[in-house]
N, C-alpha and C positions, 0 to 999 in steps of 0.2 A: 504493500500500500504506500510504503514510501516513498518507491520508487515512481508511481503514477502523480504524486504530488508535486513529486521533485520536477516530473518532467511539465507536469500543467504549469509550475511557478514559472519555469523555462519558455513555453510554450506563448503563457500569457506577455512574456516579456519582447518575444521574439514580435507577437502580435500587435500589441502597443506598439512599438516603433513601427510597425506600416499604420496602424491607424494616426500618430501622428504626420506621418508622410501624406498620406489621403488628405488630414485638414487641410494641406497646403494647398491641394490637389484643386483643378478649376472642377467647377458644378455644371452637371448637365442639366443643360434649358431644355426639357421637353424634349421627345423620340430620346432614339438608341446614343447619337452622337457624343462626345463628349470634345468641348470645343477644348482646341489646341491654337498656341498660332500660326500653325502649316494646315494649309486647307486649297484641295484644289475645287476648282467651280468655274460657271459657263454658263452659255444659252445654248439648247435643241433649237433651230429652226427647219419649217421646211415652206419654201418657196414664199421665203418671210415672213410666214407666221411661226408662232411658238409651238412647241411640241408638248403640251402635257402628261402625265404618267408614263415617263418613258423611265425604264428601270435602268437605274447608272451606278456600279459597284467598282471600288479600290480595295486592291488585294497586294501584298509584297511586306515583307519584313518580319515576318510572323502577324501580321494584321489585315483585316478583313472589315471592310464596309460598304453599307447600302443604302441608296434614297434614290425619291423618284423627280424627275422633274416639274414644278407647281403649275399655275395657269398662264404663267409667263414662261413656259421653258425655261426656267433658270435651277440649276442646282446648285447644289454645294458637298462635299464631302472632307471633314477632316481627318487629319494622320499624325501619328503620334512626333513624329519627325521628318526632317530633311532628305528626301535619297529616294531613290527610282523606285516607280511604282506598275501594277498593273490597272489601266483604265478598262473597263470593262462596259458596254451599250447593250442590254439585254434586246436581243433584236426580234427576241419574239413581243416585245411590246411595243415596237415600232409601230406605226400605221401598214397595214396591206400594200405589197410593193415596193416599198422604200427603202434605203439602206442610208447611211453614210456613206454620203457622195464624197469617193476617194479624190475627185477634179475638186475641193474644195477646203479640204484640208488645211489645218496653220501650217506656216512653215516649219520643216522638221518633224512633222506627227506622221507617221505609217504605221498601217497595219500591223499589226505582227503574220505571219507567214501560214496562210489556211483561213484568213478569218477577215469579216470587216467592220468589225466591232469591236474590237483589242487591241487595246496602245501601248506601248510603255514610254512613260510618260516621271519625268523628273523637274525637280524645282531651278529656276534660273539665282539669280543672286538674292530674289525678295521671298518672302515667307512665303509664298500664293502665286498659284500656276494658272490663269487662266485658258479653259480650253473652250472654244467655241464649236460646236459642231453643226453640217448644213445637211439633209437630206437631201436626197434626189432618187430618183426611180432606178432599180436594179435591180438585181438576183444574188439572194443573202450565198455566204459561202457556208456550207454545210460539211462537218466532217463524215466519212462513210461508217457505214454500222463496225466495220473491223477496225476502223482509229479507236473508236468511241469505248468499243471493246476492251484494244490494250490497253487505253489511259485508265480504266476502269481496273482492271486486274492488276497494275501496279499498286496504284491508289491503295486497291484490296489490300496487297500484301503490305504494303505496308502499315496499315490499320489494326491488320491481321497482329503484325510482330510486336506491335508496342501493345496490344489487346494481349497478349500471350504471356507479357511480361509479369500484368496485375494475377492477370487468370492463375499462372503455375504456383505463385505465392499464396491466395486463397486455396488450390487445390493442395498446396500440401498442406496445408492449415487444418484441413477437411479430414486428408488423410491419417494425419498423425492424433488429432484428438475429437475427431467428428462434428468439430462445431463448422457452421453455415455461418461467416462471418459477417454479417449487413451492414457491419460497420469498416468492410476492406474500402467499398468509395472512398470514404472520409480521408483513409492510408495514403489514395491514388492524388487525393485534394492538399492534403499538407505535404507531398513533396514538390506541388508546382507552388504552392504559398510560399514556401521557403524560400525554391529560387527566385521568386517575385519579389520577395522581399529583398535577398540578400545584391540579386543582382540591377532591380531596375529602384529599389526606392532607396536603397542604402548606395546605389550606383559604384557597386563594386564589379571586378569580373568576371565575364561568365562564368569562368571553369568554377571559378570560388561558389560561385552561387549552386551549380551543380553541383560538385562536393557536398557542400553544405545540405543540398536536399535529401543528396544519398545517406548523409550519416545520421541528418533528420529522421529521416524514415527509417532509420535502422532502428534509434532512440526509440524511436512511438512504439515498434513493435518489441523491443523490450520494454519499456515502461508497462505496455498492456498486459501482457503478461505476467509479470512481476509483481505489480499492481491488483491485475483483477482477475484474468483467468487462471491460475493457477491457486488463487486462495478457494475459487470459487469450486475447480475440478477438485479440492483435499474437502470442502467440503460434501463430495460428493453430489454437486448438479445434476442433473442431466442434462441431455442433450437438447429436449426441448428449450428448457428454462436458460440455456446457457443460449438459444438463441435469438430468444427474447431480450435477454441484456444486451446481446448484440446490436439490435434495433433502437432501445433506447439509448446507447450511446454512440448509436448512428447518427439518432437525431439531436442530440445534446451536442458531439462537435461541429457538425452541421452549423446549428443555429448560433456556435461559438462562432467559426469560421466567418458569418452575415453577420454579427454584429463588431465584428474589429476591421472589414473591408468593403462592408458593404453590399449594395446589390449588386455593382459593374462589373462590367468585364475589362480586365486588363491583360497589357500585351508581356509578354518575358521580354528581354535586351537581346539583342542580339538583328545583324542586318542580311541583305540577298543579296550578292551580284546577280546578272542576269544568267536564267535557269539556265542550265545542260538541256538541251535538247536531241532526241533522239529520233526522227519523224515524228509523228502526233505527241511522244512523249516527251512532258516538259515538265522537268525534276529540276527544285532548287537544292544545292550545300547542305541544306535544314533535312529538307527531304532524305540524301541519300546520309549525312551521318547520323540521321534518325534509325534507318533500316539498319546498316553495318554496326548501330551499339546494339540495335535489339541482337542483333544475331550471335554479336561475342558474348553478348550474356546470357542469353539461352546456352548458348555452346559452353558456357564457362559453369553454368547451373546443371546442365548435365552431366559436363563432368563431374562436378560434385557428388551428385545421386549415384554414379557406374564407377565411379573408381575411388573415391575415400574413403575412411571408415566413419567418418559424420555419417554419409551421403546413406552409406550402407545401412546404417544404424538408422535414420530417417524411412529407409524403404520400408528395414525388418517390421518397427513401429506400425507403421498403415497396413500393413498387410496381417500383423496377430501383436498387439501390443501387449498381453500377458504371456505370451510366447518370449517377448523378447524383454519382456522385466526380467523372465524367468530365467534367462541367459543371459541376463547381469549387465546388459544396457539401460544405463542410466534415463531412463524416461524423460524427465522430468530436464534435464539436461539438452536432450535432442528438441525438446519444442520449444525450448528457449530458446535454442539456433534458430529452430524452423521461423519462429517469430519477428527474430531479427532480420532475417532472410527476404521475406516475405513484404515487409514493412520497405528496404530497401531497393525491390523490386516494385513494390508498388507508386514509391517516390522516383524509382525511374522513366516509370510509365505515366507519374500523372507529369512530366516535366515533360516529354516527346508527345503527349497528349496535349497538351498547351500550345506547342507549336502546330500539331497539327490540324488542331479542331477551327479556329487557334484563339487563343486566350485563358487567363485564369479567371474562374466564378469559384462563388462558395459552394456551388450545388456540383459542380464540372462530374467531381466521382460520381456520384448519383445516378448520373446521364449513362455510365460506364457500367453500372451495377450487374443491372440485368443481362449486358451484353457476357460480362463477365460468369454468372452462373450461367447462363447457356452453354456457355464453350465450352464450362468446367464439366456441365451435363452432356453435353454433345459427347467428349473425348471420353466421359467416363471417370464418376468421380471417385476422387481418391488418387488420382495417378497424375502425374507432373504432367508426363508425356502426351497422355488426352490430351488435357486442356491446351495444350499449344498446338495438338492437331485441330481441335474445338475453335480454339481463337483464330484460326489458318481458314476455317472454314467462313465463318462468321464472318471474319473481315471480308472475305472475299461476296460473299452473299450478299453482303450490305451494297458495297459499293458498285456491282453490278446488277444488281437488282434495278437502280434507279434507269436503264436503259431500258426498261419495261412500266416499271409503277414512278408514283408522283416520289422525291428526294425525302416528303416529309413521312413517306410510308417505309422507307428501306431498312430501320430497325425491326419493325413486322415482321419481314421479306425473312432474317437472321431465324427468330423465331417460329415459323411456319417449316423451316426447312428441320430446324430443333425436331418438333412433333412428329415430322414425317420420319425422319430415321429414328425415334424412338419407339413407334411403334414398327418398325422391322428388328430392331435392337435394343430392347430398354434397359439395357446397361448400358449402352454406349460403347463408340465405336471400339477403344480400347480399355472398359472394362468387365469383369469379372462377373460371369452369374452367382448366384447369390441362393443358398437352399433356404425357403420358408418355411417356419414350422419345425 
């Protein structure tokens, strides 16, 4: 219990300093926006009238925004900072017919390459970019169903690997003392607070700040343990009951989490040159050393599990935990690893979750939850290895899904696909049947 003390007195400490950072912080006037004083903005015309509700979004930096054009054709969109961006003309809300008439273009704005409604587009010497755009009659450019495809299956995977990251750490959580933990989100949420704090309010280095998250999240997941589940397993819980506490201190860091940062969304530090492109595929730096960390750490986490005596000792536990008290592995030792383990996986995912979603909220884990026990159920709970086949899946389901149903239906899409190989397999794909009775 002391240890959970120690680390909330810590925790609250770490919290106050972003909440002081935030008073400084400018107040958002109504909608999503939060004024900065870099903002790019413009007039839609077409054939010198205004363009109303034309959807216009900026995306680059790990930051992501949208508004629509008013009654005047004028928009506005702010950004957290100075440095190249993607302008984006949703061209399905264009008028019938029209495009971005590329003959009328500002000097220096071009298309980006497949497309006529995507700029990239950066700041001259003054805070504000303005961009003027003029319609005229054409044929939108369309990518084919096999672009749309790849850029989708990358997407996937990589959605997939940083979803794998949280998953394998709840699933061994699952495996070695059978608790359903409701309160892993929260796990996935305090290690992008960390680095939001360490790195964009306290405006220290990335790497520091990333550090900082991973040893974060190593901390929570010892403290929790230390603290609460392990008084709670000596006194003999159950399973149910222990997953119930779970929920309530789901929602208890949760509503900590909203009241030290607020409601917004914020961005992590960190900047893009302009992406790698592969034909249709276009990966920024973020992107691909998002994928290359998930995979050293899955590969660094498996090995753990196949060739250590921790890893070993972790397996024996999930598979007959009185088996393996009885052979003189310390129990009670192994899920204090597993905890720490777990906790620092989860703060690895919710920091590469932040860039890719992108931004930090107080709810972000939450969003992640569900996806999370699917994958853990898909692969078959109890075992590392499922769930990053589970999370492999899932990623991939989601993000190609949307080339059939609407974007805000494709966590569904994950889901549906859950029920359908569980009722062929209801252990999942790599777990173990199980005698009733």
């Amino acid at each position: 219990m002391l240890a959970l003390v120690a680390f909330a007195a810590a925790a609250a400490l770490l919290l106050s300093g972003a909440g002081a950072a935030l008073a400084a912080a400018p107040d958002t006037p109504g909608g999503d926006q939060e004024k900065t004083p870099y903002y790019f903005g413009g007039v839609i015309t077409n054939a010198e009238q205004p363009v109303p509700d034309v959807t216009v979004s900026v995306n680059g930096n790990g930051f992501e925004a949208e508004t629509v054009t008013d009654a005047e054709g004028k928009w506005r969109l702010y950004v957290p900072e100075k440095d190249a961006y993607t302008l984006v003309i949703d061209e399905g809300s264009l008028p019938a017919g029209v495009i971005v008439d590329p003959t009328q273009l500002p000097e220096g704005l071009q298309p980006k390459q497949g497309t006529t409604g995507e700029f990239e587009v950066e700041f001259g010497l003054t805070n504000t970019k303005i961009v003027n755009l003029f319609l005229g009659a054409g044929e939108r450019v369309t990518q084919s169903f096999v672009d749309q495809l790849s850029v989708r299956l990358v997407n996937g995977l990589n959605f997939g690997l940083l979803l794998a990251l949280a998953s394998m750490g709840a699933a061994l959580i699952y495996g070695t003392t059978g608790l359903s933990n409701f309160a892993h989100g929260e796990m996935v949420t305090w290690g992008a607070l960390v680095a939001l704090v360490f790195s964009t309010f306290w405006q220290l280095p990335l790497w520091l700040g990333i550090t900082a998250a991973v040893l974060g999240g190593a901390a929570l997941g010892l403290a929790m343990d230390a603290g609460l589940w392990r008084p709670l397993r000596r006194r003999g819980l159950g399973v149910v009951q222990l997953m119930i506490v779970s929920i309530g201190l789901s929602l208890t860091l949760r509503y900590i989490y909203q009241y030290f940062i607020g409601g917004s969304t914020y961005q992590l530090a960190g900047s893009s040159p302009a992406p790698f492109e592969w034909g249709p595929i276009s990966l920024s730096y973020i992107d691909l050393i998002s994928m290359g960390v998930s995979i050293v750490v899955i590969l660094g986490v498996a090995y753990f599990l196949l060739r250590t005596r921790m890893g070993k000792a972790t397996r024996a536990i999930s598979d007959n935990p009185q088996l393996a008290s009885a052979s003189g592995i310390n129990v009670d030792r192994v899920i204090r690893i597993v905890w720490v383990l777990a906790g620092a996986l989860a703060a690895i995912s919710g920091v590469l979750w932040a860039y890719f979603r992108p931004g930090v909220s107080w709810n972000m884990g939450t969003q992640m939850l569900l996806l999370i026990f699917a994958a853990i159920t898909l692969g078959g709970l109890g075992t590392a290895f499922g769930a990053l086949l589970g999370s492999l899946i899932v990623g991939l389901v989601v993000e190609v899904s949307t080339l059939w149903i609407p974007s805000d239906l494709k966590y569904a899409g994950a889901l549906v696909v859950l029920i359908l190989i569980l009722l062929v397999r209801p252990q999942g794909l790599l777990g173990r049947k199980e005698r009733l009775g």
